[in-house]
C-alpha positions, 0 to 999 in steps of 0.5 A: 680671277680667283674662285671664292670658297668657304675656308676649313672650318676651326676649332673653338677655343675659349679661354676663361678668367675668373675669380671664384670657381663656381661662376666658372663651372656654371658657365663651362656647363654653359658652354658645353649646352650650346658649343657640345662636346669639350675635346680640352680643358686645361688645369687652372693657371694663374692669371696676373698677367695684368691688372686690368680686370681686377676692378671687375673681377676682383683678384687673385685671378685664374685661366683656363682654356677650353676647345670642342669637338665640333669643328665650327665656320670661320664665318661663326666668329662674330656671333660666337663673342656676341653670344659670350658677351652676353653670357658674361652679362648673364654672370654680372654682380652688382653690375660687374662681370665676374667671369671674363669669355674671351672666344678665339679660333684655331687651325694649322696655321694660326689663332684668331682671337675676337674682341671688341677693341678695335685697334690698327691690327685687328679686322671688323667682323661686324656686330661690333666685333674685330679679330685679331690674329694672335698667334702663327705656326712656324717650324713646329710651334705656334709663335706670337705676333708683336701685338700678341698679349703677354700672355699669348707669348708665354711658353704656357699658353703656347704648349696649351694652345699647341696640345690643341692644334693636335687635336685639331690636326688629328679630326682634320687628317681623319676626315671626322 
């Protein structure tokens, strides 16, 4: 029988997609308050990768990706969407969110990413929650699973989503 263990803790990623900026940095002033220190923050990119959230959030659409410092529990997942969910309610207009909070964890080996779709590739947390893992490391670069989101696969957000593995890799060999 195999001896149970608590995993590594991650790093926290947190990728953001919103229209006006000013919701945006109301909400990384947020972020900062309650997960500390940011480690990464990524320029602003685009976002029409689709327009499923133009409805809500209206258009054009930006992205940006944040992770920190402080490595976290895997078990803390859950809680962590529960919370951004929350936040994005925060942030509603006329009963539309104006910023969407998509939390994920990374590690060595690959991106889990939360959500609260379940689907035939995901896992129930709890709390309504399901994980996904997205992405997986391979020969030196992350690498997207079938089910990934197109963006996911892009070249763009893998060289983010890489440049964060670094850091990641940097506190775990340093013991910090």
């Amino acid at each position: 029988m195999g001896k149970t263990k608590a995993p590594p803790d991650a790093k926290l990623i947190i990728g953001l997609i919103y229209k006006h900026a000013a919701v945006k940095d109301k909400v990384l002033g947020i972020l900062r308050t309650h997960f500390g220190e940011m480690d990464f923050l990524s320029r602003e990119l685009d976002f029409n990768w689709t327009d499923y959230y133009y409805p809500e959030l209206g258009r054009p659409l930006k992205r940006l990706f944040v992770s920190f410092k402080q490595l976290i529990s895997q078990g803390k997942l859950s809680g962590i969407k529960v919370y951004t969910n929350k936040l994005e309610k925060r942030f509603l207009h006329k009963y539309k969110r104006r910023i969407n909070i998509d939390p994920g964890l990374l590690n060595l080996g690959k991106v889990v990413l939360a959500t609260t779709k379940d689907y035939n590739h995901r896992i129930y947390l709890g709390s309504g929650i399901f994980a996904e893992v997205t992405l997986f490391y391979k020969d030196g670069t992350y690498r997207p699973w079938p089910w990934a989101y197109p963006d996911y696969q892009s070249k763009e957000y893998i060289a983010i989503l890489n440049s964060i593995r670094k850091l990641y890799q940097e506190r775990v060999e340093n013991g910090a």
